[in-house]
BAFI-3210 file (N, C-alpha, C; in Angstrom, 3 decimals, decimal comma, padded with zeros to 6 digits):
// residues 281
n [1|2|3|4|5|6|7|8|9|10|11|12|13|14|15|16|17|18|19|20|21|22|23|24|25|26|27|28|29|30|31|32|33|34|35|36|37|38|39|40|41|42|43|44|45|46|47|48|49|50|51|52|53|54|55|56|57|58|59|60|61|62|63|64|65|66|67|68|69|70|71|72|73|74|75|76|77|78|79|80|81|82|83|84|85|86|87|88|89|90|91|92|93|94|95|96|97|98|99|100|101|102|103|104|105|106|107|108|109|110|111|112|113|114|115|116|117|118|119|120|121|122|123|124|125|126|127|128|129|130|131|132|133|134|135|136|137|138|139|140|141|142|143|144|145|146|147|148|149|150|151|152|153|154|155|156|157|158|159|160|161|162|163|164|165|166|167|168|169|170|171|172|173|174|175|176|177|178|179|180|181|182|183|184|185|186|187|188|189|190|191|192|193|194|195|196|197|198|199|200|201|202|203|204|205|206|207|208|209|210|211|212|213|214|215|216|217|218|219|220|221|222|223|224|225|226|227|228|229|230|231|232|233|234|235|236|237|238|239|240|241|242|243|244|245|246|247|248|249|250|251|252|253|254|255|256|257|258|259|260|261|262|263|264|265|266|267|268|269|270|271|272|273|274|275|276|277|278|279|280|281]
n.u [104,304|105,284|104,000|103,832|103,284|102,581|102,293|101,013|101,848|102,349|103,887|107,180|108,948|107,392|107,319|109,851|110,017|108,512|109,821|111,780|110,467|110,440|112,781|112,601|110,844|110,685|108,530|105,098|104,025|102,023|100,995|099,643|097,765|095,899|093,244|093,374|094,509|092,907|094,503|093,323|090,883|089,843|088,353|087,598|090,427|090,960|089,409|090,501|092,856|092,625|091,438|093,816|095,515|098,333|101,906|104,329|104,556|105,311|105,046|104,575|103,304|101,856|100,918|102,481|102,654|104,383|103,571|101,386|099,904|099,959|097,666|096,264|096,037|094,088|093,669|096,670|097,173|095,437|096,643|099,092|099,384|096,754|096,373|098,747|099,088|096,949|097,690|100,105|099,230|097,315|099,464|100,906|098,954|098,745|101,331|102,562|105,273|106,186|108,232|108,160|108,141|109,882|110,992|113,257|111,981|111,293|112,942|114,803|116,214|118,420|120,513|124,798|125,899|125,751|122,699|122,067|119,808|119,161|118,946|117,585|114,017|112,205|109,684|109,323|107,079|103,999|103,741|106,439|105,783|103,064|104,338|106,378|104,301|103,306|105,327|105,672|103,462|103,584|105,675|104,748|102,237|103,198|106,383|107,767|108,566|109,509|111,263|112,164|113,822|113,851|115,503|114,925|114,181|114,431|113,613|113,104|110,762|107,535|106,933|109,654|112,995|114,967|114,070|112,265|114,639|115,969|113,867|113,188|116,079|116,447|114,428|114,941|117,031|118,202|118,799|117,586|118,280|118,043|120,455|121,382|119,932|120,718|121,552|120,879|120,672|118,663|118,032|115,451|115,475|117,624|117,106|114,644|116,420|117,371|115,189|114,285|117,131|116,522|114,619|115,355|117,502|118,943|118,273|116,363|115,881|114,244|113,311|114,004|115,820|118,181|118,569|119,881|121,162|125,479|127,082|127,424|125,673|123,820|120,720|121,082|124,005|123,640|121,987|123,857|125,094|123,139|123,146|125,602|125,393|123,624|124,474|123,583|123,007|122,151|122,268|123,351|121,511|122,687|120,714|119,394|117,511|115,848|114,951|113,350|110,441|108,441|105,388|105,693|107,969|111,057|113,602|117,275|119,191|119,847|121,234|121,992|122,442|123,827|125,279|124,042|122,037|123,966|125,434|124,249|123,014|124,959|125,434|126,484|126,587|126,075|127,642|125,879|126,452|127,107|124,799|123,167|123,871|122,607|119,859|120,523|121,439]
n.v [005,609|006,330|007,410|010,110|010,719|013,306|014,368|017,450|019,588|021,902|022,390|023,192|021,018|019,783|021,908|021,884|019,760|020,347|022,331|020,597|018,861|019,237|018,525|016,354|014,606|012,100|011,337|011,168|014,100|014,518|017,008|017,122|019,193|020,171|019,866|018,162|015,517|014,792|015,113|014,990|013,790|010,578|008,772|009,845|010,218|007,664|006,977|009,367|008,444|005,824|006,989|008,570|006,979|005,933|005,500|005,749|007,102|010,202|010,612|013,883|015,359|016,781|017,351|019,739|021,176|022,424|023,187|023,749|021,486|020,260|021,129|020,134|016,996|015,127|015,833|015,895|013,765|012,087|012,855|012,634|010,051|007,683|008,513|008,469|004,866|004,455|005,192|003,677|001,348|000,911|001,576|-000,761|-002,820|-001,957|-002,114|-000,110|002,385|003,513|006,774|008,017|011,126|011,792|012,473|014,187|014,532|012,398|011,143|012,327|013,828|013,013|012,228|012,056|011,836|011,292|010,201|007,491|005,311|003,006|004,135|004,768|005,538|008,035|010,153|013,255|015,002|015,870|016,392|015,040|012,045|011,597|011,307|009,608|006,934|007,059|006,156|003,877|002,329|002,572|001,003|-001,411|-001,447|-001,459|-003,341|-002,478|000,132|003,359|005,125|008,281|010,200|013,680|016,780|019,809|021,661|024,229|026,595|028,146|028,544|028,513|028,828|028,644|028,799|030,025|032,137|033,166|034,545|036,127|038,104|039,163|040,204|042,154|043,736|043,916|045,443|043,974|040,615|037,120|034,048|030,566|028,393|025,884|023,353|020,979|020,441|019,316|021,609|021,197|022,083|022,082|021,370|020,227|017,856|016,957|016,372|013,935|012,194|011,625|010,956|008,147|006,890|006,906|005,381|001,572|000,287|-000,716|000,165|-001,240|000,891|002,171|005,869|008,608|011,740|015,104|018,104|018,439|018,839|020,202|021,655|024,660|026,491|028,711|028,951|028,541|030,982|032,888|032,425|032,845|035,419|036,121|035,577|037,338|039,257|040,910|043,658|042,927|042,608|039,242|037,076|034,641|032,346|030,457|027,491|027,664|030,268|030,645|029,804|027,250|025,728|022,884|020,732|020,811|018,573|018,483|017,483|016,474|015,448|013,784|010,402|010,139|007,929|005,628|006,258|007,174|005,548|003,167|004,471|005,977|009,000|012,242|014,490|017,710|020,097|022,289|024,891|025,214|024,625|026,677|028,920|029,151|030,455|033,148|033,492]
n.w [-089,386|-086,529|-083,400|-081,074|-077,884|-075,982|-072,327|-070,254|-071,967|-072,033|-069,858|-068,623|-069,347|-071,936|-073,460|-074,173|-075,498|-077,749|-079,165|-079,783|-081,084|-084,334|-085,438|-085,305|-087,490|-088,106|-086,038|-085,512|-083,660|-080,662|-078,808|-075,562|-073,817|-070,537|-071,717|-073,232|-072,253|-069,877|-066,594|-064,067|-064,393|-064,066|-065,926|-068,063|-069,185|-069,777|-072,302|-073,759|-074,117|-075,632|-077,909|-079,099|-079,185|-079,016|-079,604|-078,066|-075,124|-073,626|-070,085|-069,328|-067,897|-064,400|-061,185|-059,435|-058,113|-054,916|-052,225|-051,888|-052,216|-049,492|-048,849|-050,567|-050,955|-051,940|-054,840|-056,029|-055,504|-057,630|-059,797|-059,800|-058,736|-059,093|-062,044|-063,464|-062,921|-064,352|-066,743|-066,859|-067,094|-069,215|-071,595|-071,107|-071,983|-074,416|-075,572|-075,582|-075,427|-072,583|-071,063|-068,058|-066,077|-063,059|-059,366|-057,779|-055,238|-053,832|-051,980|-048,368|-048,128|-046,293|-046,939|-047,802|-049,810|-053,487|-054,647|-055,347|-058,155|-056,456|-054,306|-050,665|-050,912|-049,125|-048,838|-047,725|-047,800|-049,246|-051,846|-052,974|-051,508|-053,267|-055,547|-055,465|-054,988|-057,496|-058,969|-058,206|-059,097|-061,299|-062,281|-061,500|-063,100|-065,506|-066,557|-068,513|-068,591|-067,837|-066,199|-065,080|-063,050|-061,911|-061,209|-059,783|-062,026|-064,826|-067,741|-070,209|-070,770|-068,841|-065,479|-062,905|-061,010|-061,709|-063,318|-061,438|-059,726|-061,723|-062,260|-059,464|-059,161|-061,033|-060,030|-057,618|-054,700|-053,323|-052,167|-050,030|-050,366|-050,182|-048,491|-047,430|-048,867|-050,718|-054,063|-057,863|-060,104|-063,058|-066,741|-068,404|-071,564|-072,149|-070,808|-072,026|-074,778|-073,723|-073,366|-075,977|-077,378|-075,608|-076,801|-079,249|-078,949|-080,017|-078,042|-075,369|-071,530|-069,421|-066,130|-063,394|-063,959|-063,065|-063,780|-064,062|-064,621|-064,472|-060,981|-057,700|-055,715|-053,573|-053,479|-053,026|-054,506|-056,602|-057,497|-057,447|-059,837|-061,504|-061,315|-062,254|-064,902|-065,585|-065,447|-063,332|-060,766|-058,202|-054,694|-052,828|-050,489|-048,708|-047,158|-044,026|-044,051|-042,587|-041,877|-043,621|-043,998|-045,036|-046,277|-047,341|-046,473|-047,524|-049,064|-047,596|-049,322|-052,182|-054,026|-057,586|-058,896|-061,872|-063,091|-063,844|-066,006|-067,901|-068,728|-069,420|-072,044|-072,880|-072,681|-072,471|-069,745|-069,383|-067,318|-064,936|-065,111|-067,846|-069,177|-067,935|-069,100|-071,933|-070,895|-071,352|-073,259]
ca.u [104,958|105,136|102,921|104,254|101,970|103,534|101,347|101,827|102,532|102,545|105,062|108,491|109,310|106,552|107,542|111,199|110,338|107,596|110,971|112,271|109,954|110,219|114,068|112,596|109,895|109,978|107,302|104,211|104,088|100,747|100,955|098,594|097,651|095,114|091,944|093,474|094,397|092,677|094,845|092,550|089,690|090,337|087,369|087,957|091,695|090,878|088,620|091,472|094,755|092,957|091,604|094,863|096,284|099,760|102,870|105,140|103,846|106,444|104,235|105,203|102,144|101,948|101,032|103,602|102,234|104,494|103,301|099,407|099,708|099,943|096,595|095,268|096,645|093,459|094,526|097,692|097,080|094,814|097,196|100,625|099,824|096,001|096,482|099,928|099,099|096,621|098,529|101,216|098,198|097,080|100,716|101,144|098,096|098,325|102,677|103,290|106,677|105,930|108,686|107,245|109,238|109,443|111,317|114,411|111,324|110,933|113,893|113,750|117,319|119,227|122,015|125,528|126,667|124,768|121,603|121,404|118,635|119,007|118,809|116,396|113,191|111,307|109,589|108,553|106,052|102,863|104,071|106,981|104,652|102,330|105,099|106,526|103,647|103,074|106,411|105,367|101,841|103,873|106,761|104,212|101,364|104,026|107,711|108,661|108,498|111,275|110,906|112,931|113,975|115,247|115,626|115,255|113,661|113,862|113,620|112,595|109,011|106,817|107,732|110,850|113,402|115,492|112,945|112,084|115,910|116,107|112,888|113,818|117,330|116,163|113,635|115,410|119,239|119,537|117,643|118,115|118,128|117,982|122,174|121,229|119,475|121,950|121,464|121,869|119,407|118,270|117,552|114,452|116,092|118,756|116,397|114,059|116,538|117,828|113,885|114,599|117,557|116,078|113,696|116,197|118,578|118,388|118,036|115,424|116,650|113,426|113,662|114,394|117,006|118,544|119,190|119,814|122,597|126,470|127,055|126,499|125,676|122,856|120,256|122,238|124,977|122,911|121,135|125,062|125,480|121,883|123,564|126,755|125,191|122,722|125,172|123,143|123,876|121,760|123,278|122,582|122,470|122,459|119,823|119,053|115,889|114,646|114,477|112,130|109,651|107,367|104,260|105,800|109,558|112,293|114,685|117,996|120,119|119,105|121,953|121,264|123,759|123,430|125,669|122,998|121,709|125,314|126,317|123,381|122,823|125,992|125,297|127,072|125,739|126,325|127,582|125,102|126,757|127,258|123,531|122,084|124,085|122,040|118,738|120,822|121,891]
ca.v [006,632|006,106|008,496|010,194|011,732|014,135|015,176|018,430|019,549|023,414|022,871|023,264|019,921|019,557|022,818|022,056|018,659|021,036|022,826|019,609|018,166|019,458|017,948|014,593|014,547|010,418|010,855|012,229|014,527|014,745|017,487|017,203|020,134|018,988|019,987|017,368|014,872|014,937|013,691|014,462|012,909|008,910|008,011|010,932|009,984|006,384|007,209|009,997|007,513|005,337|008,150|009,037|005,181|006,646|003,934|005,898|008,196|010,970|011,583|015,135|016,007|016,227|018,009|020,030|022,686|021,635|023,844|023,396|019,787|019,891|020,927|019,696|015,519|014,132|016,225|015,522|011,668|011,293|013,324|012,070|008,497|007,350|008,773|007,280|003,884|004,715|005,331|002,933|000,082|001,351|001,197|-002,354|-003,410|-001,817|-002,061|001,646|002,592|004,801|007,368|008,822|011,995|012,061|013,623|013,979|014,676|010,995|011,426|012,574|014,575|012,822|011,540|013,014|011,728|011,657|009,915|006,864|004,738|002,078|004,803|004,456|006,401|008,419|011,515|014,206|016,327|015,178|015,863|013,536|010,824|011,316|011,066|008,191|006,392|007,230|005,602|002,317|001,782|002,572|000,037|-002,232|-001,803|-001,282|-003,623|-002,124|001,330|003,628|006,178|009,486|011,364|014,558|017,830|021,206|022,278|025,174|026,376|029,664|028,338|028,433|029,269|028,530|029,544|030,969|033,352|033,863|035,532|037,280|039,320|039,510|040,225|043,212|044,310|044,547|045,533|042,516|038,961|036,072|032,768|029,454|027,865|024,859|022,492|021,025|019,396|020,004|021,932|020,772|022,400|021,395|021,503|018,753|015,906|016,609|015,536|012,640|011,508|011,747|009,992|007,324|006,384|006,762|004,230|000,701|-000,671|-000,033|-000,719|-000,075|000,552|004,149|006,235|009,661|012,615|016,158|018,674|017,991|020,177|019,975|023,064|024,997|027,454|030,342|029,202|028,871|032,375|033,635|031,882|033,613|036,973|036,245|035,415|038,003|041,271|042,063|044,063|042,883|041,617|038,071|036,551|033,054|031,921|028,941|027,173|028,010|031,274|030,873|028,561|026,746|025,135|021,879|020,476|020,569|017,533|019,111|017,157|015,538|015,214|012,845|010,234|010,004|007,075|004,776|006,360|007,854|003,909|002,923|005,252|006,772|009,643|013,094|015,031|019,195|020,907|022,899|026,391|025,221|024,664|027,556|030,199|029,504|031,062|034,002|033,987]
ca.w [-088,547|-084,713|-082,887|-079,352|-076,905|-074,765|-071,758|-069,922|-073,063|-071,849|-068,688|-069,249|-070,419|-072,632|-074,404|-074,567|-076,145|-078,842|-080,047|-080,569|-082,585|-086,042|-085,879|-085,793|-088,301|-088,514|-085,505|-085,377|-082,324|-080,259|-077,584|-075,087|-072,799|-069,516|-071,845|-074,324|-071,715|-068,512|-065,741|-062,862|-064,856|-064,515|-066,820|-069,338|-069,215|-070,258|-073,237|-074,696|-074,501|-076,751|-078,975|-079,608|-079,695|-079,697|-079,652|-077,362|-073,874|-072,893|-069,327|-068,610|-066,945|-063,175|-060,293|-058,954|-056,427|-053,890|-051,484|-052,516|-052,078|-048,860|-048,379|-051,882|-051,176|-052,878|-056,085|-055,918|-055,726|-058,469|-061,019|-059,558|-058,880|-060,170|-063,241|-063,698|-062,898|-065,325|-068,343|-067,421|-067,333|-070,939|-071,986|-071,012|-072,593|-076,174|-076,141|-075,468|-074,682|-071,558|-070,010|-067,131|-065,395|-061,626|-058,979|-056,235|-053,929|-053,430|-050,732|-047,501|-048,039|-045,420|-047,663|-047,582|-051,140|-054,258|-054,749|-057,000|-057,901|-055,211|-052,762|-050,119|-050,544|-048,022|-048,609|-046,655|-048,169|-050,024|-053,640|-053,002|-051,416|-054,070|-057,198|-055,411|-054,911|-058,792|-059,544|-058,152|-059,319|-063,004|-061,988|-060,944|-063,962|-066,249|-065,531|-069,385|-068,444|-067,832|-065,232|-064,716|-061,671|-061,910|-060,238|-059,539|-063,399|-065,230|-068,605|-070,579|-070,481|-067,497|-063,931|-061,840|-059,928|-062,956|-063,572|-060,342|-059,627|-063,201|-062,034|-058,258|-059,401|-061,564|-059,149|-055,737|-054,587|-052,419|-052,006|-049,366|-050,809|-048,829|-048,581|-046,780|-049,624|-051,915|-055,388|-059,104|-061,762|-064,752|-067,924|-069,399|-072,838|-071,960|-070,364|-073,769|-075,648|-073,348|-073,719|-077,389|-077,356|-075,165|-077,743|-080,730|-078,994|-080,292|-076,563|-074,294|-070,467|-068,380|-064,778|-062,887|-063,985|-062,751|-064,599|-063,476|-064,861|-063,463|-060,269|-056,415|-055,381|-052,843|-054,405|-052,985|-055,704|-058,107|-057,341|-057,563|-061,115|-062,034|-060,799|-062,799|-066,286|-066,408|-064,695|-062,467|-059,177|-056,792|-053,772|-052,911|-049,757|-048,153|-045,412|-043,929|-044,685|-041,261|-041,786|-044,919|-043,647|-046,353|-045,896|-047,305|-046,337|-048,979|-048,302|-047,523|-049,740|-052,989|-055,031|-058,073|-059,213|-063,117|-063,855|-064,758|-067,470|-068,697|-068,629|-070,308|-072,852|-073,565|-072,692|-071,803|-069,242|-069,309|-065,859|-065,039|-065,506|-069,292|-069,419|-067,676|-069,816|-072,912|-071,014|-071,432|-075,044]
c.u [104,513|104,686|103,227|103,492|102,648|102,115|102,049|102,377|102,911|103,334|106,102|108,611|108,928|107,101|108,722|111,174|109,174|108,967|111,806|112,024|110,385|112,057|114,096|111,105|109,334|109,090|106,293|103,763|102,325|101,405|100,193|098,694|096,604|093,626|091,996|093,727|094,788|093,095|094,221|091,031|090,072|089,624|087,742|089,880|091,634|090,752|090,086|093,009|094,028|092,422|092,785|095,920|097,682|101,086|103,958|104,294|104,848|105,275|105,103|104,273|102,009|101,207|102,005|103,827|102,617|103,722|101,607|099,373|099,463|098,627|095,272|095,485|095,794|093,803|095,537|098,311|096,791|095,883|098,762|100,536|098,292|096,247|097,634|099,807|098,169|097,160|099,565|100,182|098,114|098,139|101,393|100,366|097,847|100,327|103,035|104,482|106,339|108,080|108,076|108,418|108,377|110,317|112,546|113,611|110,825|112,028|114,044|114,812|118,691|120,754|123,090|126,491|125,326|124,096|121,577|120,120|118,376|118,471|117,480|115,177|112,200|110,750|109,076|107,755|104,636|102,780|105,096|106,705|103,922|102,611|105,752|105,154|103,034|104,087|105,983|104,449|102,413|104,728|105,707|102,956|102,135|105,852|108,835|108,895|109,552|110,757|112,476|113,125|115,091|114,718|115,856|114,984|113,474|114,599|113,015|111,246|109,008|107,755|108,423|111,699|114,346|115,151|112,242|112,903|115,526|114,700|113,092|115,315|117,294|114,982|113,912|116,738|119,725|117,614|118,311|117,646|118,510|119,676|122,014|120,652|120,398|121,645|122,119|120,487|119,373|117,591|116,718|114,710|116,913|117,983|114,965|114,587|117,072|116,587|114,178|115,790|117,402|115,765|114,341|117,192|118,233|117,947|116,831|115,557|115,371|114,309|113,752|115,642|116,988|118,553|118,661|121,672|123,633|126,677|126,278|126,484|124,341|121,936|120,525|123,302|124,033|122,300|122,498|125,260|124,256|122,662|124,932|126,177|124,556|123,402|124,224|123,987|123,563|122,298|122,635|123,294|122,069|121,386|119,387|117,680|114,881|114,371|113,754|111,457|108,781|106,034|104,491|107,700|110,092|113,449|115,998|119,184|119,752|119,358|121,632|122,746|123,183|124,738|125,553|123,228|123,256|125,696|125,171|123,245|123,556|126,080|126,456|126,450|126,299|126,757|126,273|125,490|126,328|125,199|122,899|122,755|123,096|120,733|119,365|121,315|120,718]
c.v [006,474|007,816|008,704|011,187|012,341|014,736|016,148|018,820|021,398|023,834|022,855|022,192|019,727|020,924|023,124|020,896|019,639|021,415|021,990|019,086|018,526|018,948|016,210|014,168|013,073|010,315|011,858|012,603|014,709|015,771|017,712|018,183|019,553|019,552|018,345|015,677|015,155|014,526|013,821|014,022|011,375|008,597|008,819|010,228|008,823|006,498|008,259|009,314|006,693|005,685|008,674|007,459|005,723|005,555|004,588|007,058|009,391|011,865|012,636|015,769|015,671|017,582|018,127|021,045|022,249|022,087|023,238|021,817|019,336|019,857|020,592|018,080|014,948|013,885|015,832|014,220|011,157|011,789|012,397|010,616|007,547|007,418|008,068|006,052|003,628|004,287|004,103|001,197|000,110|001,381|-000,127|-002,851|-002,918|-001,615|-001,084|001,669|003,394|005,506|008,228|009,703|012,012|012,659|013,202|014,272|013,357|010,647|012,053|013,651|014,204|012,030|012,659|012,731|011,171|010,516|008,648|005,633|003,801|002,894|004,831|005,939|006,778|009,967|011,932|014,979|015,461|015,657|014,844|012,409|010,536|010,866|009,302|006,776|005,680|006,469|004,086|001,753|001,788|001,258|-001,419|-003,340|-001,964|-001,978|-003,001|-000,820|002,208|005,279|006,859|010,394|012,082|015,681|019,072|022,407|023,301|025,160|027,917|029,630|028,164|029,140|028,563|029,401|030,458|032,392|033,695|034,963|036,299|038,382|039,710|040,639|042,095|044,146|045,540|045,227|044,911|041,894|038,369|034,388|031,995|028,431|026,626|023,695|022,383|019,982|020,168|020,462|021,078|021,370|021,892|020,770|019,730|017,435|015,891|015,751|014,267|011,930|011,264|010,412|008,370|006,672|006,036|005,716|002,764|-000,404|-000,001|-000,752|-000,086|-000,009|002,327|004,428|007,781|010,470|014,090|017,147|017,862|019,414|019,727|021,146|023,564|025,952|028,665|029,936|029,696|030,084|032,977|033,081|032,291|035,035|036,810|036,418|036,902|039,387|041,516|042,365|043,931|042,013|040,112|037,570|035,372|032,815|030,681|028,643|027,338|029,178|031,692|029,534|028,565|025,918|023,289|021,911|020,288|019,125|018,712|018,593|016,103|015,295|014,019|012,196|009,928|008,948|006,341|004,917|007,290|006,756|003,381|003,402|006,323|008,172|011,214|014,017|016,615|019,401|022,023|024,593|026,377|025,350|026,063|028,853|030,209|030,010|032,435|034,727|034,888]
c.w [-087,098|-084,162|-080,972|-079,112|-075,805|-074,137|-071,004|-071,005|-072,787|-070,489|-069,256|-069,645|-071,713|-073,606|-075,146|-075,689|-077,674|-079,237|-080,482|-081,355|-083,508|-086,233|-085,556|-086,264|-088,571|-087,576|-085,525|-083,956|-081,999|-078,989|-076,901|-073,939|-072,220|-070,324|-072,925|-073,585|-070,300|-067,135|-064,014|-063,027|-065,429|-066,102|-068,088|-069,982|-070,500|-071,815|-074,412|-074,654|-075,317|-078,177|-079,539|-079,976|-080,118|-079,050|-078,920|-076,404|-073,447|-071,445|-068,928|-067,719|-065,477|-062,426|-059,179|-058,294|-055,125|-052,815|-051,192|-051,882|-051,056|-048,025|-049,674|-052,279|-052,249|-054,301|-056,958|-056,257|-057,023|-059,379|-060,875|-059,439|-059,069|-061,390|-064,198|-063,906|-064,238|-066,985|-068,270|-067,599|-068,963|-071,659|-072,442|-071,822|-074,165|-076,757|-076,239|-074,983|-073,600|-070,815|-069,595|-066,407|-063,427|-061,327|-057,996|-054,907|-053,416|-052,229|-049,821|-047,239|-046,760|-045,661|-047,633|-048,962|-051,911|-054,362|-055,923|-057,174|-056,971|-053,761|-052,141|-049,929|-049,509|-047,798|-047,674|-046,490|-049,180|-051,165|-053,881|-052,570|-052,872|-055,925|-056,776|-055,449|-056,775|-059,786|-059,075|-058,376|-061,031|-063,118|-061,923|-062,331|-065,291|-066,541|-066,992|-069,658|-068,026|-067,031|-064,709|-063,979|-061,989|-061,038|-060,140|-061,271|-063,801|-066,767|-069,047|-070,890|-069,034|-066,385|-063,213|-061,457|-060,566|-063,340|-062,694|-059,846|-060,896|-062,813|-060,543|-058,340|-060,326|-060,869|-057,776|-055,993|-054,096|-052,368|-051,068|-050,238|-050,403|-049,670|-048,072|-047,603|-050,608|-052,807|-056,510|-060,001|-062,611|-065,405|-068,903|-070,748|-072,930|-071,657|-071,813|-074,421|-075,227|-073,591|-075,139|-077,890|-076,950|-076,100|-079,385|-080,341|-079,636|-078,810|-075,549|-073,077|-069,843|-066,989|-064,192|-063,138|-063,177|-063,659|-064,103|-064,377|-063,462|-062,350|-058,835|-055,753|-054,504|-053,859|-053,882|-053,674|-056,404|-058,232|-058,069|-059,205|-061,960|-062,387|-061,947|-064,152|-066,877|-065,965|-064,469|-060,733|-057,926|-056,110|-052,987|-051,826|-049,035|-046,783|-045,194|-044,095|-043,493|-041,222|-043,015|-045,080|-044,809|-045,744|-045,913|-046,961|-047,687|-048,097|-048,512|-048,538|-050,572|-054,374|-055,824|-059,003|-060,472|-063,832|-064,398|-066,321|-068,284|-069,023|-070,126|-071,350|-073,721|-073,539|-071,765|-071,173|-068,936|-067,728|-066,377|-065,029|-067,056|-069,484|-069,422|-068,501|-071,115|-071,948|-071,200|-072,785|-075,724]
res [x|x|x|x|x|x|x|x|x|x|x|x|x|x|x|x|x|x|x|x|x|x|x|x|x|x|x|x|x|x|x|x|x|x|x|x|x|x|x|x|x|x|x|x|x|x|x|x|x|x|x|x|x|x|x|x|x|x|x|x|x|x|x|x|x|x|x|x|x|x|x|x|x|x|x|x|x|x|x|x|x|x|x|x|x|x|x|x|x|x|x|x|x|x|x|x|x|x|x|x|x|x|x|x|x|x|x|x|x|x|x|x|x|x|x|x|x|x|x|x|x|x|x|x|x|x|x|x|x|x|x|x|x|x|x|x|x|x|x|x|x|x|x|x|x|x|x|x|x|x|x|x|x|x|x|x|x|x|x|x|x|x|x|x|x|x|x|x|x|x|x|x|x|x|x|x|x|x|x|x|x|x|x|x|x|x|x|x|x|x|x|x|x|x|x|x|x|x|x|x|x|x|x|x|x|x|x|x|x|x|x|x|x|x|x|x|x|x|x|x|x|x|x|x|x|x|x|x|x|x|x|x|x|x|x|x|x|x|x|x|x|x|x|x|x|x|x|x|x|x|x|x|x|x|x|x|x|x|x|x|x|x|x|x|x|x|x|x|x|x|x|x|x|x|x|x|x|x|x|x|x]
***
């Protein structure tokens, strides 16, 4: 029985791919939370990937305080791109399948049509430095590895922006939410089981792929498609990103093209309305 190690096993991914397990019983699931594997302890790290000697990696684990990052880089480094190179070294060397999840923050948002893997990276903030950087030390230690950029994550585990509105949204009588950044969500749930599928195909294509729900939209839609599902009445209203300054930059535009892996893999990819109604079922 093939043995998968999911790290980050308690962020949204990691918890969407736990409700998956028990509907594919031919592997034996390992979920690792950061007491189980350490990814800002190199040496510790080392010692528990081959304690667990597990024949496929789903890294879900990261640091992802964008904000934080900017004054926590060292952090940041060792988890997003030591640690990485890490695992995808130990991968190479005992035949692990590794997919590793990264990000649309590897772009600097200055595109005006969607995003596909050729596109030229350049972030702007020091979690997308530090994921890219993480993507090429995996690319590099790793050339059979299969790395996943997606975008904008939420899920009925952990914290995002989903569940940021739904308690805002029931809180206030009006919100501003930033109109000027445009991409597409993704539903934790859905890139689970594209990981899933991945691994169940009979082909394995490494290399970087895309994947993000269908949908190009700002997060003042998406606030309005929060507000629609769940009836509520608070009023919702658009602001530009200058008038809700952050500590780190958001790229402004970081649409993601998912024809790759739809080509590759056969795959159908949800609009993202269809998606985000089940947090509401």
């Amino acid at each position: 029985m093939k043995k998968i190690l999911v790290t980050g096993a308690t962020g949204q991914l990691g918890s969407e791919l736990s409700v998956l397990a028990p509907s594919y019983p031919q592997y034996e699931w390992i979920f690792a939370d950061r007491n189980k594997v350490t990814l800002g302890n190199l040496k510790l790290l080392q010692s528990q990937l081959e304690d667990i000697n597990p024949d496929i990696i789903f890294n879900c684990g990261a640091y992802t305080a964008v904000d934080k990052a900017e004054s926590e880089r060292d952090l940041a480094f060792r988890i997003n791109h030591e640690a990485v190179k890490l695992i995808a070294k130990y991968s190479a060397e005992n035949n692990v399948k590794l997919i590793h999840i990264s990000t649309d923050y590897v772009f600097d948002g200055s595109s005006s049509i969607a995003l596909n893997e050729e596109a030229k990276t350049n972030p702007i903030n020091v979690y997308g430095e530090s994921k890219l950087t993480g993507e090429i030390a995996c690319l590099k230690e790793n050339r059979e590895s299969i790395i996943i950029r997606t975008s904008w994550v939420y899920s009925k585990f952990g914290n995002n922006f989903v569940k940021t509105m739904q308690r805002l949204m029931q809180e206030r009588d009006e919100i501003n939410v930033v109109n000027d950044q445009i991409g597409s969500p993704t539903y934790a749930a859905d890139l689970a089981k594209v990981m899933i599928d991945i691994i169940e195909s009979p082909k394995w294509i490494s290399g970087i792929y895309n994947y993000s729900n269908e949908g190009e939209i700002s997060w003042y839609e998406f606030a309005l498609s929060i507000k629609e599902f769940g009836g509520y009445s608070c009023k919702v209203w658009g602001i530009s990103s200058s008038s809700y300054p952050t500590l780190a930059k958001r790229p402004s535009f970081s649409l993601l093209d998912k024809a790759k892996i739809k080509s590759v893999y056969n795959l159908e990819v949800p609009n993202y309305k269809e998606s985000l109604k089940k947090i509401f079922v």
